[in-house]
Each structure stands twice: as C-alpha cells, then as structure tokens.
C-alpha positions, 0 to 999 in steps of 0.5 A: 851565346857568351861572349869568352873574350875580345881581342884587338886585332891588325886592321882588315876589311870585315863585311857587315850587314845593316837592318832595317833598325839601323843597327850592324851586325857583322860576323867577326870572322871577316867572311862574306857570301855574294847574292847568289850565295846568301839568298839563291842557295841559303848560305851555299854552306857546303862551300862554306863550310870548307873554308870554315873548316879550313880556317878554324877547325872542324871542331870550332865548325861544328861548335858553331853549328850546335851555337846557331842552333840555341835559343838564349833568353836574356833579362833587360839586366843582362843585356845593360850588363852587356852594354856596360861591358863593351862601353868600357872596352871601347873607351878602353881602345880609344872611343868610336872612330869620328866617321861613324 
C-alpha cells in the first residue's frame, strides 16, 4: 500500500477499532459495520459494497479490492521513513489533540 496523499477534511464522526497493542486503526472513509455485520456475515460485503460503490465509484471499489488483496514488505527504514512523514503532517496541523 502507498499512501498517494493526505488531505484535511471538515470534522465527522469516524468509527476506529483499538487492538489489542493499544494502537487504532480506522479506515478513513468513516464507515462502520455493526456486530452482525462484521462477525456473523464477514463484512456483509454485498451490502457493503453498494454503498462503496455508491459513495466512491466502482472503479476506486475494485481498486480496493485488488489493495486488500497485496502483501507488501517493508524495511525498518521504510517504515522510520513513514513515521517521519506523518510527525511532520501532524505538527504541521497543530499537534495531537490534549485528550488522547
């Protein structure tokens, strides 16, 4: 996976799952599956996919398919590389919020 670009966006409530080494992962596109869902039906992608699709485009959906699918091997300099990066872009947008 790389990352193309990082935009600042008006405040919306995304949805972000926290594991078990404490870290967040959140997909971006501030879409979220219930219990049901997520665990009984893997993802109910059919449903899932129409609103994708909806919201993005069936091109920008299958692109994503095909991304989920890679394996991608990084180097311990890639990813000091990667969190260089992003230090910078968030002190660039004023530091982490004081309640995290």
């Amino acid at each position: 996976m790389k990352i193309k670009s990082i935009k600042k966006v008006k405040p919306q409530r995304v949805y972000a799952i926290q594991t078990s080494t404490g870290t967040f992962i959140a997909d971006g596109i501030a879409t979220h599956n219930c219990y049901v869902c997520n665990k009984i039906k893997n993802g109910n992608w059919v449903k899932y996919e129409r609103v994708m699709v909806k919201r993005h485009g069936r091109a920008k959906v299958e692109k994503m398919k095909i991304d989920a699918e890679k394996t991608v091997k990084m180097t311990t300099q890639d990813m000091i590389d990667i969190q260089a990066k992003y230090k910078k872009k968030i002190e660039d947008l004023g530091g982490f919020p004081k309640n995290i």
